[in-house]
Short mmCIF file of the C-alpha atoms (twelve columns), coordinates in Angstrom:
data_MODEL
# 
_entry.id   MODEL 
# 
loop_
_atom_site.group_PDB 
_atom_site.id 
_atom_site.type_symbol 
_atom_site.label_atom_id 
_atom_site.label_alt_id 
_atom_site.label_comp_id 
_atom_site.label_asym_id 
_atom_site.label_seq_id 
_atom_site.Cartn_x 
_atom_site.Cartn_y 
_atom_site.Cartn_z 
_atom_site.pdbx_PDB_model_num 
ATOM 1   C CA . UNK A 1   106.911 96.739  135.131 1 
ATOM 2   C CA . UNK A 2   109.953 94.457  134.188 1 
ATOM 3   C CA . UNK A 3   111.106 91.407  135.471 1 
ATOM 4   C CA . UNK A 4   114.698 91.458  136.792 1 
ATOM 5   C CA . UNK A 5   115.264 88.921  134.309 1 
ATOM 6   C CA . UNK A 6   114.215 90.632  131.232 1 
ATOM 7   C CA . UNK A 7   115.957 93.998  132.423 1 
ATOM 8   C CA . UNK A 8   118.982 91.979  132.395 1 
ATOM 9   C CA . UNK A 9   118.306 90.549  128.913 1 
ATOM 10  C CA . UNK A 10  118.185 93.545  127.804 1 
ATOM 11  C CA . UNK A 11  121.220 94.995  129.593 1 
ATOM 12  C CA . UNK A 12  123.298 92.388  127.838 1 
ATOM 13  C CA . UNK A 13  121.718 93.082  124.442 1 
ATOM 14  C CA . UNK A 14  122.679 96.463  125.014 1 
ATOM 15  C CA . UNK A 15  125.924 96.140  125.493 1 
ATOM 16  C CA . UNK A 16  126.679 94.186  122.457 1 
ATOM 17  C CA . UNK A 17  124.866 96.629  120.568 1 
ATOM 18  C CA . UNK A 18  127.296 99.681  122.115 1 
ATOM 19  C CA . UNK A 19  130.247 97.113  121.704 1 
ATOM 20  C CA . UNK A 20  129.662 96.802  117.879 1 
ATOM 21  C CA . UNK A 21  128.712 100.363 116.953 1 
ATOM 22  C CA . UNK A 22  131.599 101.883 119.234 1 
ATOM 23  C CA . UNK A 23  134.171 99.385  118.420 1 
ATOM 24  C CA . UNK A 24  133.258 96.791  115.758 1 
ATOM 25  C CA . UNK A 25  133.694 93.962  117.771 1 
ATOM 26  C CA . UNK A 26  131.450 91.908  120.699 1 
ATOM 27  C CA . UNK A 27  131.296 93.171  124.232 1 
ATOM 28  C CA . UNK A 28  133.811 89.932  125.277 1 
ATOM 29  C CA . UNK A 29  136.736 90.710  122.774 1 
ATOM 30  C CA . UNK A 30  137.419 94.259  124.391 1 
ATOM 31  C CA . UNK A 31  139.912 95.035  126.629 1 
ATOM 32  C CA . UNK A 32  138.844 95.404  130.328 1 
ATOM 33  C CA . UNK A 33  139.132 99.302  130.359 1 
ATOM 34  C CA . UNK A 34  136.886 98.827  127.085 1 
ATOM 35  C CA . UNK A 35  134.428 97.373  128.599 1 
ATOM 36  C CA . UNK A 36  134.495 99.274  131.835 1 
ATOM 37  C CA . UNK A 37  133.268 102.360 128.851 1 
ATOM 38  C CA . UNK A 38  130.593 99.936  127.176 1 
ATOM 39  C CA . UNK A 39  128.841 99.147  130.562 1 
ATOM 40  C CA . UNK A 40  129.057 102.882 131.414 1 
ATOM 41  C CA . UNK A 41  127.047 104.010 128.017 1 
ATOM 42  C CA . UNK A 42  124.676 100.887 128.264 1 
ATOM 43  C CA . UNK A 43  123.833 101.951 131.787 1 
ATOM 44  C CA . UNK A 44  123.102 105.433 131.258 1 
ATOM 45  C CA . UNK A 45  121.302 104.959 128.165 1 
ATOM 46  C CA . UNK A 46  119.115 102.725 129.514 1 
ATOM 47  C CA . UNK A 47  118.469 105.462 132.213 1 
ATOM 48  C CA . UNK A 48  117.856 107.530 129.660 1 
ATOM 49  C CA . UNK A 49  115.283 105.672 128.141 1 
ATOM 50  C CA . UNK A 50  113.541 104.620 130.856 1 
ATOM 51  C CA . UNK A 51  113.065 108.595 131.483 1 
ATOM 52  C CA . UNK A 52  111.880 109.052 128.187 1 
ATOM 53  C CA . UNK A 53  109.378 106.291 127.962 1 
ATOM 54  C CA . UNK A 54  107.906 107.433 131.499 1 
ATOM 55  C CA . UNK A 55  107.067 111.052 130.204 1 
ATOM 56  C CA . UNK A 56  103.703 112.147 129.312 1 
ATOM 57  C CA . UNK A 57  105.160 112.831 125.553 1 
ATOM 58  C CA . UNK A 58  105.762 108.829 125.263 1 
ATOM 59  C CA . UNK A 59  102.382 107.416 126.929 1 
ATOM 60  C CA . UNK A 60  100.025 108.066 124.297 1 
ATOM 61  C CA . UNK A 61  102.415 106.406 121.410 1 
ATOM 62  C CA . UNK A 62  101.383 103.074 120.290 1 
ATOM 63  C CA . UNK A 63  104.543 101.107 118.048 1 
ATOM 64  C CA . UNK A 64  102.773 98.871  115.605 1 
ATOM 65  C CA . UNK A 65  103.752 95.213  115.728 1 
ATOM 66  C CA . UNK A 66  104.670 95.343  111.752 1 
ATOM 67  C CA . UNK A 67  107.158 97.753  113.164 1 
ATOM 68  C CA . UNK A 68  109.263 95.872  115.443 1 
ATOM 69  C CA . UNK A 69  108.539 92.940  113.223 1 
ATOM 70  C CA . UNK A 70  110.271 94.762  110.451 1 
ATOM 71  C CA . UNK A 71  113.186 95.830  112.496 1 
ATOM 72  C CA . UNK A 72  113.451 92.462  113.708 1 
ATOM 73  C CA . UNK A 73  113.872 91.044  110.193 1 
ATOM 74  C CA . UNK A 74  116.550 93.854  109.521 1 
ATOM 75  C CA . UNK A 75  118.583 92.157  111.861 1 
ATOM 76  C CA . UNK A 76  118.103 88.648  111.267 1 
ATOM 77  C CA . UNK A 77  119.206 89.185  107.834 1 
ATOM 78  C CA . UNK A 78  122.137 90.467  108.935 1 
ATOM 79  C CA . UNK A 79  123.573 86.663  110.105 1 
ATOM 80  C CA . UNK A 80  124.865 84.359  107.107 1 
ATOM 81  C CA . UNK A 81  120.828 82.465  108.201 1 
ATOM 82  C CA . UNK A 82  118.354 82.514  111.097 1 
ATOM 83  C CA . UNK A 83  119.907 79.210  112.759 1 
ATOM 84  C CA . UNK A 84  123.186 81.142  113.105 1 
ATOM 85  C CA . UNK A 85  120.868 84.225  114.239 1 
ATOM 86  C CA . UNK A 86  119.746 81.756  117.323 1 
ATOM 87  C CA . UNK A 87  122.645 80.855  118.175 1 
ATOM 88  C CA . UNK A 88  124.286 84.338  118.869 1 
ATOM 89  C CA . UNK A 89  121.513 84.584  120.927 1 
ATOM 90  C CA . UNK A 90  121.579 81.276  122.508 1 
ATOM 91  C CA . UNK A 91  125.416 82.367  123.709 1 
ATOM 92  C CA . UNK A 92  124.892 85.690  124.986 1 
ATOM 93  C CA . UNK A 93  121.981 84.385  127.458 1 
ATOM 94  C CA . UNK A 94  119.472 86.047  124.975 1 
ATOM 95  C CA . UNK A 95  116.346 84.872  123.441 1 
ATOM 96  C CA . UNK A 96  113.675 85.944  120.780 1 
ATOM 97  C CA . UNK A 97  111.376 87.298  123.309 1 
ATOM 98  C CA . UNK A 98  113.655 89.682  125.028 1 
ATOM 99  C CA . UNK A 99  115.127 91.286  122.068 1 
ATOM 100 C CA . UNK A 100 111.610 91.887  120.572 1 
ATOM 101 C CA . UNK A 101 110.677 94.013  123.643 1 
ATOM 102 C CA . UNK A 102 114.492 95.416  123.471 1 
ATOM 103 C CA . UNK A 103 113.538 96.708  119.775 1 
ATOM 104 C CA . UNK A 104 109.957 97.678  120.726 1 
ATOM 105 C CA . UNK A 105 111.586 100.141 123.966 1 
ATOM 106 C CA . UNK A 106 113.947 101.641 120.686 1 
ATOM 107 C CA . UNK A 107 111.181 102.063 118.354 1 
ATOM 108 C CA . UNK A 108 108.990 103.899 121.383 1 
ATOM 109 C CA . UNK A 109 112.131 106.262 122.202 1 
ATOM 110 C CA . UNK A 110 112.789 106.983 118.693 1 
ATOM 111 C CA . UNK A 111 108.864 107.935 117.953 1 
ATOM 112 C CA . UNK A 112 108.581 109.724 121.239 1 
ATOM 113 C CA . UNK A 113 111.838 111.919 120.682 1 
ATOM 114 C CA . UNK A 114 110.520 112.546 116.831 1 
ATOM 115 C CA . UNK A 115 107.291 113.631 119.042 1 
ATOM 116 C CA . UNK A 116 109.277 116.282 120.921 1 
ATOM 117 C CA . UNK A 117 111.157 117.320 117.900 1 
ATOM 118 C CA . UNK A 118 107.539 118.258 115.783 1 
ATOM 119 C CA . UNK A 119 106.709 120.834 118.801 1 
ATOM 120 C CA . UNK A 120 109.090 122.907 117.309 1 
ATOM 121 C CA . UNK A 121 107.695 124.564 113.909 1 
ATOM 122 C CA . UNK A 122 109.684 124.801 110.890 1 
ATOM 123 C CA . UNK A 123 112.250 127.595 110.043 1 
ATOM 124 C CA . UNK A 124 110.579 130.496 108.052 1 
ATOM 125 C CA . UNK A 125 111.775 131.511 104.858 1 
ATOM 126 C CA . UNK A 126 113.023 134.595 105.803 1 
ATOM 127 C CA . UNK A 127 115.256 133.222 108.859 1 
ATOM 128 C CA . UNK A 128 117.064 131.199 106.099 1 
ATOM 129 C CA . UNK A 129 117.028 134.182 104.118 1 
ATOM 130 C CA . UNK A 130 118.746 135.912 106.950 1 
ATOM 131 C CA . UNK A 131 120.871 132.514 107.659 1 
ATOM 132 C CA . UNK A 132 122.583 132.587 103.861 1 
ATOM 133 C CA . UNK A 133 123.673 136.568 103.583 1 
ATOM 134 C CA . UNK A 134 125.176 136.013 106.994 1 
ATOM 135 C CA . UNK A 135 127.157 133.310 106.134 1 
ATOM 136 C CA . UNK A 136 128.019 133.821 102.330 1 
ATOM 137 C CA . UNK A 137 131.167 131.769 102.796 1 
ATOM 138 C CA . UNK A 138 129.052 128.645 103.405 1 
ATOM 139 C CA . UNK A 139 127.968 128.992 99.423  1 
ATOM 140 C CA . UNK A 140 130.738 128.829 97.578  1 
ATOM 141 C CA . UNK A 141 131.112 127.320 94.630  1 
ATOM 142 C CA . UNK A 142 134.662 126.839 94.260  1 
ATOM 143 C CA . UNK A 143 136.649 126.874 91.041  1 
ATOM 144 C CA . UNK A 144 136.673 123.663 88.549  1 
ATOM 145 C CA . UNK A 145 138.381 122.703 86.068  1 
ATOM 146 C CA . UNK A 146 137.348 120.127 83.060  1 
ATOM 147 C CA . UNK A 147 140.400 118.175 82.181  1 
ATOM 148 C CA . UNK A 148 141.754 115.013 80.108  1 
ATOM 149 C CA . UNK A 149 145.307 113.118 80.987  1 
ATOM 150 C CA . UNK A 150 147.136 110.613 79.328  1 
ATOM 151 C CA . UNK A 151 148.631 107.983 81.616  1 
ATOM 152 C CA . UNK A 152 151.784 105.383 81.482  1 
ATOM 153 C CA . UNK A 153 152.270 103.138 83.923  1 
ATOM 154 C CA . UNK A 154 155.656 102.167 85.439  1 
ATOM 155 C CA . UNK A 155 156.755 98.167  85.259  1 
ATOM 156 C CA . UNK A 156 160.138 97.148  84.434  1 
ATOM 157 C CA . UNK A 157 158.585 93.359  83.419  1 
ATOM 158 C CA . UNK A 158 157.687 95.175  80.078  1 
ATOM 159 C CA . UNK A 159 160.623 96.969  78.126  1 
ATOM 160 C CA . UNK A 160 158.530 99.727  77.061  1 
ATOM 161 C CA . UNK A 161 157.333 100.407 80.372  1 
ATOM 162 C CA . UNK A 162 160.858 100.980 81.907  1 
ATOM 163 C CA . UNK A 163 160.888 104.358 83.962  1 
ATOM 164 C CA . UNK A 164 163.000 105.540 81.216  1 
ATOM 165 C CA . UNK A 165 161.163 104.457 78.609  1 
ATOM 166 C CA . UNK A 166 157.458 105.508 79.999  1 
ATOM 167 C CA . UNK A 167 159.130 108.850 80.572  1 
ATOM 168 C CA . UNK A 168 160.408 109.187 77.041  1 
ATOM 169 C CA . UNK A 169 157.459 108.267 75.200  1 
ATOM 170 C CA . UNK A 170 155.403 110.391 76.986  1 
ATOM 171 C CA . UNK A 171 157.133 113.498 76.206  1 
ATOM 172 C CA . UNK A 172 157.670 113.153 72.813  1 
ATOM 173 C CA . UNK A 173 153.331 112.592 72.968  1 
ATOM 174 C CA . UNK A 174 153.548 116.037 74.820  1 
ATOM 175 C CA . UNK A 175 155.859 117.152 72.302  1 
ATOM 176 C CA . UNK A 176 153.276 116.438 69.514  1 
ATOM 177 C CA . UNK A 177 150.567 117.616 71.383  1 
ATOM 178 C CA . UNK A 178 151.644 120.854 72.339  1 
ATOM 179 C CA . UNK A 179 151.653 121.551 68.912  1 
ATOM 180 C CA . UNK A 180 147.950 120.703 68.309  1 
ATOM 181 C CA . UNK A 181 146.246 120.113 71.330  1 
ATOM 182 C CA . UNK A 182 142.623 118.782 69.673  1 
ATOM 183 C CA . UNK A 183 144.332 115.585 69.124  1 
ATOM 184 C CA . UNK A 184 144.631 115.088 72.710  1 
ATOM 185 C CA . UNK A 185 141.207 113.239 72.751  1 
ATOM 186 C CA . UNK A 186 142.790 110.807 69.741  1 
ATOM 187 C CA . UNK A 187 146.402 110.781 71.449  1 
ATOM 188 C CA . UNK A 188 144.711 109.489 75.106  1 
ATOM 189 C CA . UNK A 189 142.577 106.700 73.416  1 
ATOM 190 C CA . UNK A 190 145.701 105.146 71.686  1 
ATOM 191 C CA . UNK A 191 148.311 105.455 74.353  1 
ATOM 192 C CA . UNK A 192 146.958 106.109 77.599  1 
ATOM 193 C CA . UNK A 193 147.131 102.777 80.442  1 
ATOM 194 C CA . UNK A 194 143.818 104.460 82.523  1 
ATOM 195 C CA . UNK A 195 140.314 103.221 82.098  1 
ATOM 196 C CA . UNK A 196 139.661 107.273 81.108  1 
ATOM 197 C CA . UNK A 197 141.347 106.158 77.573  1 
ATOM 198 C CA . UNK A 198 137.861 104.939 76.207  1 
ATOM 199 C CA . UNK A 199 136.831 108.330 77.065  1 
ATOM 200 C CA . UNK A 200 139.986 110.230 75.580  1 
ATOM 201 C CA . UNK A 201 141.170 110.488 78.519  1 
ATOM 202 C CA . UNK A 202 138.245 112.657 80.190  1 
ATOM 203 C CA . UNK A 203 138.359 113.276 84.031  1 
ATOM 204 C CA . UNK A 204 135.433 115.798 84.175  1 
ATOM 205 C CA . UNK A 205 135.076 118.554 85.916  1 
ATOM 206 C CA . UNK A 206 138.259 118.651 89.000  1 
ATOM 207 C CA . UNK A 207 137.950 120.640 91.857  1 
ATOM 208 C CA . UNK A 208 141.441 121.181 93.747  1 
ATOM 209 C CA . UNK A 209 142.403 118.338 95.884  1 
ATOM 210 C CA . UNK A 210 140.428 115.881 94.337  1 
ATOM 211 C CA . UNK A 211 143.813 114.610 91.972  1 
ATOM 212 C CA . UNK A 212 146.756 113.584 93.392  1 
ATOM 213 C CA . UNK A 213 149.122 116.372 94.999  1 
ATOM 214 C CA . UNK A 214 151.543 116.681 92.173  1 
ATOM 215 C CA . UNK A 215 148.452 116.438 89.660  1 
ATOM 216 C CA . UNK A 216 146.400 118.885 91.442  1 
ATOM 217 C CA . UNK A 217 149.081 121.465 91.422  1 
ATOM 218 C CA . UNK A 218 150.246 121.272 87.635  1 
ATOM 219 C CA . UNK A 219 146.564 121.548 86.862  1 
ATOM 220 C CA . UNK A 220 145.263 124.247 88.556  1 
ATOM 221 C CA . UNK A 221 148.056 126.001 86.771  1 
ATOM 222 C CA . UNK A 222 147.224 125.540 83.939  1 
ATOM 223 C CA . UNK A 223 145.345 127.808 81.040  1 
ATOM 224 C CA . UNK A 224 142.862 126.770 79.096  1 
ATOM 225 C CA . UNK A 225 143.783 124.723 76.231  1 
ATOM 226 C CA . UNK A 226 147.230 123.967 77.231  1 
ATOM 227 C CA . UNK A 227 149.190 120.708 77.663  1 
ATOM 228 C CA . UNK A 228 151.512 120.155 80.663  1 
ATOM 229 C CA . UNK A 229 154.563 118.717 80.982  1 
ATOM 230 C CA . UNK A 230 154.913 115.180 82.289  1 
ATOM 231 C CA . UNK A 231 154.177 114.804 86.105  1 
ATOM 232 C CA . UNK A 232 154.594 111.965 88.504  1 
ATOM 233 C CA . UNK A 233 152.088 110.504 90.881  1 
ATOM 234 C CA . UNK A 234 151.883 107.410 92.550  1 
ATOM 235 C CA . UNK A 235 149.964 105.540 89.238  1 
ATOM 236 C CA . UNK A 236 152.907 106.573 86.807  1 
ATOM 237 C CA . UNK A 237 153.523 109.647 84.277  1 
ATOM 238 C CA . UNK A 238 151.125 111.699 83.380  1 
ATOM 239 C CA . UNK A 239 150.278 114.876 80.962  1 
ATOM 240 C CA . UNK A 240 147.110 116.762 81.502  1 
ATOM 241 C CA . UNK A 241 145.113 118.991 79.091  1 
ATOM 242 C CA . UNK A 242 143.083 121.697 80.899  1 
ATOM 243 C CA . UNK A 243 140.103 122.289 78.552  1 
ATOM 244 C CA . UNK A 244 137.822 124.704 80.946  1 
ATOM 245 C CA . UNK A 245 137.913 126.474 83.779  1 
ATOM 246 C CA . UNK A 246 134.947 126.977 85.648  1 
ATOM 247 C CA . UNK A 247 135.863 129.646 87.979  1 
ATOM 248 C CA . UNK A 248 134.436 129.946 91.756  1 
ATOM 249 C CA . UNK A 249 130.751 131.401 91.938  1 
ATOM 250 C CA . UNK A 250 128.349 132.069 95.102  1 
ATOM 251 C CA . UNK A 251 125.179 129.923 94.841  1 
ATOM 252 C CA . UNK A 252 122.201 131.644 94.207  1 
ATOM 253 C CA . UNK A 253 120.052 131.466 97.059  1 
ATOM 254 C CA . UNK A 254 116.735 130.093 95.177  1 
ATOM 255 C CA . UNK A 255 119.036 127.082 95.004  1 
ATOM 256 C CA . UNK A 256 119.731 126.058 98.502  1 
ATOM 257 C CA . UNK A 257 117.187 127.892 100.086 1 
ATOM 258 C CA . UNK A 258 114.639 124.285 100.789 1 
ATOM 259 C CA . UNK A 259 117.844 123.000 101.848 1 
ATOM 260 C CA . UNK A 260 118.457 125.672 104.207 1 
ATOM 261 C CA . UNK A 261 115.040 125.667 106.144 1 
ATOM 262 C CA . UNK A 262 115.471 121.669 106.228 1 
ATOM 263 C CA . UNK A 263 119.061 122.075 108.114 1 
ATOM 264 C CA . UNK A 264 118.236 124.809 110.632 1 
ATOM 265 C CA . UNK A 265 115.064 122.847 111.680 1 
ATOM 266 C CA . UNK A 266 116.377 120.013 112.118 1 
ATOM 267 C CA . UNK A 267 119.248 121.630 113.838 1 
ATOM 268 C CA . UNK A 268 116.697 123.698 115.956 1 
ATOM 269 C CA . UNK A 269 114.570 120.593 116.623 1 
ATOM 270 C CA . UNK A 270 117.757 118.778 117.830 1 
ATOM 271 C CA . UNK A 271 118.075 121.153 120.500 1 
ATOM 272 C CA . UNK A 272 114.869 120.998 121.564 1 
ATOM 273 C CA . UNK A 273 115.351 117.426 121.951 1 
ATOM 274 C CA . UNK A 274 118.615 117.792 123.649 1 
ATOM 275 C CA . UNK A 275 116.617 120.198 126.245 1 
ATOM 276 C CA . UNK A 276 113.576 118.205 126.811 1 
ATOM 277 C CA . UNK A 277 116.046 115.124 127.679 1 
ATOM 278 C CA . UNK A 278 118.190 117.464 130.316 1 
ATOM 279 C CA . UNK A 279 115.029 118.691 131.810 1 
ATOM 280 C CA . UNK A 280 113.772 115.188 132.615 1 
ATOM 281 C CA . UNK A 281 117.083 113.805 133.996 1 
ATOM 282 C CA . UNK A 282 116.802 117.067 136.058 1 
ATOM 283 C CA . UNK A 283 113.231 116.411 136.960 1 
ATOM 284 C CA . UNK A 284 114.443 112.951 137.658 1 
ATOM 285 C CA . UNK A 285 117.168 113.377 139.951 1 
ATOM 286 C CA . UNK A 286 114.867 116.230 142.037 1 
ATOM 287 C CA . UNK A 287 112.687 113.587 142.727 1 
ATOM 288 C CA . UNK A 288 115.157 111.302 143.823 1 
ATOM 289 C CA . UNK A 289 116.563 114.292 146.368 1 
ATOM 290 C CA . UNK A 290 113.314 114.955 147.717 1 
ATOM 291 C CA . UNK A 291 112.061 111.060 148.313 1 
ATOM 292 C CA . UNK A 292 115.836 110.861 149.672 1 
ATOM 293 C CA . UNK A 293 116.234 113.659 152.118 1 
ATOM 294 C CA . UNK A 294 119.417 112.139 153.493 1 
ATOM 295 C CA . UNK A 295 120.865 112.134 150.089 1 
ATOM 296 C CA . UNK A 296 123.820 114.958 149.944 1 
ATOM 297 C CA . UNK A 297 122.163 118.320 147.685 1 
ATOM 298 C CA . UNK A 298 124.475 118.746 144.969 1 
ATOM 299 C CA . UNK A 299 124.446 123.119 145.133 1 
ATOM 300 C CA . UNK A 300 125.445 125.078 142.243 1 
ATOM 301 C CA . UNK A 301 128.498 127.333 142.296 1 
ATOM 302 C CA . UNK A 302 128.254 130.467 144.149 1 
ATOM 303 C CA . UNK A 303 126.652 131.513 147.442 1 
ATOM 304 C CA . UNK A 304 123.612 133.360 148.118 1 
ATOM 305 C CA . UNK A 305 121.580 131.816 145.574 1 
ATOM 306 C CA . UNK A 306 117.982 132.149 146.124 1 
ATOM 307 C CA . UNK A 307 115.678 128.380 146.256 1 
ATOM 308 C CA . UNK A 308 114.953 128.526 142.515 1 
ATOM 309 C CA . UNK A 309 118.262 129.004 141.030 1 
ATOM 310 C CA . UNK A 310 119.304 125.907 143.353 1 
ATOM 311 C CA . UNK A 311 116.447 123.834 142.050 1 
ATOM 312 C CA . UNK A 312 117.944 124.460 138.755 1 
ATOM 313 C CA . UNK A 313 119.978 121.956 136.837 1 
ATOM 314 C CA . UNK A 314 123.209 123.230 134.848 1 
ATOM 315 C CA . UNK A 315 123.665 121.913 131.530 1 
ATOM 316 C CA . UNK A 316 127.447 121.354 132.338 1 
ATOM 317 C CA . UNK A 317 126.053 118.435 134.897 1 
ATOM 318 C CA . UNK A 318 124.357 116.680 131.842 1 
ATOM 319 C CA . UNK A 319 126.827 113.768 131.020 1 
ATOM 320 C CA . UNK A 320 126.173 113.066 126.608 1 
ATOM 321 C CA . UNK A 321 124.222 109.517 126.005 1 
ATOM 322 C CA . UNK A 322 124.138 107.876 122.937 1 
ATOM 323 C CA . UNK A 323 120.695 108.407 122.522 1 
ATOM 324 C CA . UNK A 324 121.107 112.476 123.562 1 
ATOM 325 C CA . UNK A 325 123.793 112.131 120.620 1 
ATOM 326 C CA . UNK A 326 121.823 110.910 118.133 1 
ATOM 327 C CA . UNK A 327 118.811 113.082 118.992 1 
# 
C-alpha cells in the first residue's frame, strides 16, 4: 500500500511527464486550461494503472532491478549531468526514491499489458493471405522515375547568376543537350550549383511528389531519354533528364506477407488489450456500485432491459487514457 506522500510524488512526476510528451514544455509553463487537461490525463492514467497492476495478469510479474535501473539511467542522461538531474527533482518536490518506484509501476504495466497481448496467438498465414487479395490497393508500387537535373542558382551579388543570366545559360545547356542527351552526366558535373553535380547530377529513382511541385510535374511528363525545358522552383532553374521509368507494379505477396502477419497481430493484440483494460474499469466501477448502494446506477439506454444487459458496460462510456492509447 502507498503512502499519501509517495502517491503524491508520483502524481507530480506524472504530470510533468504528460506536460512534456503532450506539449513540450513543464506542467508550470502551461496555460491554466492546459493544465486543467494535464491533471485530467495524469489522474485517469494513474487509475488506470492502478487497475492494471491489481489484476491477476500483473501479480505474478516480477520487474528486475537492472530494469528500472536501466530506465533510470535513460533519463538521467537526458540532463546536460546528474547534478542538474537533482535539481529538477529537488524543484518539483521529487526525489530519487519516488521516481524509481514511479518507473518500476511503468515497467510492471508495460510487462503486464505485453502479458495480455501474448494470449492472443499470431495471425495465420492464410488470414494474411486473405488480408492482401482483399485489399490489393494497399500494395502498390507506384510509378518511378530515375532522373538527373542540372541546377543554377539565383543571386544577383554574382553577374553570372543574375535571373537573366542563370536563365540564359541554362537554355543554351538545354539547347546542347537536347541534341545529345548522354552528355547530360558530363554537362551536370561542370555546370550544375547542387551537391548532385559530383554525381552528374543523379537524383535516383523519384516517385511523384517527392520534387518540388513545378519539378514533379515537368518530370512525370517526361519520356525516357528526353531533356526538359528550364523550370523554376524555389532553389533556382532547373533542366531534368528522365532516364527510366519504372512504371507502377502490385507487390508480390511472398514479399510482404511476414510483414503482414506482424501488422494484423499486433493490430489484433491491441484490441485485446484495449478490451481487457475496458473490462476492468467496468469490473471496477461495479464494485464501487455495489460497496456504494447509495451511489446513483448509471442504466444503459433503453427500457426493459433484462439484469445482465444492465450489468454491462458500453464501450462508448470508456473515456481513451494514454496508456489505453499506447496499448
Amino acid at each position: 500500500m502507498l503512502s499519501r506522500s509517495t502517491k503524491e510524488k508520483i502524481y507530480r512526476y506524472k504530470l510533468l511527464q504528460a506536460a512534456s510528451s503532450q506539449h513540450g514544455k513543464s506542467f508550470s509553463l502551461l496555460s491554466a486550461e492546459q493544465q486543467f487537461q494535464i491533471e485530467q490525463i495524469t489522474r485517469q492514467q494513474i487509475e488506470i494503472e492502478n487497475l492494471v497492476l491489481a489484476s491477476p495478469e500483473a501479480r505474478s510479474l516480477v520487474i528486475a532491478t537492472e530494469q528500472t535501473e536501466a530506465a533510470m539511467t535513460e533519463i538521467i542522461a537526458r540532463y546536460p549531468s546528474k547534478n542538474e538531474f537533482k535539481r529538477e527533482l529537488k524543484q518539483h518536490q521529487l526525489d530519487l526514491a519516488s521516481l524509481r518506484l514511479t518507473i518500476h509501476r511503468e515497467l510492471w504495466v508495460t510487462s503486464t499489458l505485453d502479458r495480455v497481448a501474448m494470449q492472443v496467438s499470431e495471425v495465420s498465414a492464410t488470414d494474411a493471405r486473405l488480408f492482401y487479395y482483399f485489399h490489393p490497393e494497399k500494395f502498390q508500387r507506384p510509378e518511378t522515375r530515375t532522373a538527373r537535373h542540372i541546377l543554377l542558382t539565383i543571386n544577383p551579388e554574382f553577374p553570372e547568376n543574375t535571373r537573366a543570366q542563370a536563365m540564359t545559360r541554362l537554355t543554351l545547356i538545354a539547347k546542347r543537350l537536347r541534341k545529345n542527351p548522354s552528355r547530360f552526366s558530363e554537362q551536370a558535373g561542370k555546370h550544375s550549383e547542387c551537391p548532385t553535380a559530383m554525381e552528374g547530377g543523379l537524383l535516383g529513382r523519384v516517385s511523384r511528389e517527392q520534387l518540388f511541385p513545378t519539378l514533379d510535374k515537368v518530370l512525370f511528363a517526361l519520356p525516357v531519354g528526353q531533356v526538359s525545358e528550364v523550370v523554376e522552383s524555389p532553389l533556382g532553374f532547373h533542366i531534368l533528364l528522365c532516364e527510366t521509368i519504372h512504371p507502377a507494379t502490385v507487390i508480390e505477396i511472398e514479399d510482404v506477407l511476414a510483414s503482414i502477419i506482424e501488422k494484423l497481430t499486433a493490430r489484433k493484440r491491441k484490441k485485446h488489450q484495449q478490451q481487457w483494460l475496458r473490462l476492468l474499469s467496468c469490473s471496477s466501477r461495479q464494485r464501487e456500485q455495489r460497496q456504494s448502494p447509495d451511489l446513483p446506477t448509471v442504466e444503459p439506454n433503453g427500457a426493459g432491459e433484462s439484469s445482465e444487459q444492465r450489468e454491462r458496460c458500453s464501450e462508448d462510456e470508456w473515456i481513451q487514457s494514454p496508456i489505453l492509447a499506447k496499448a
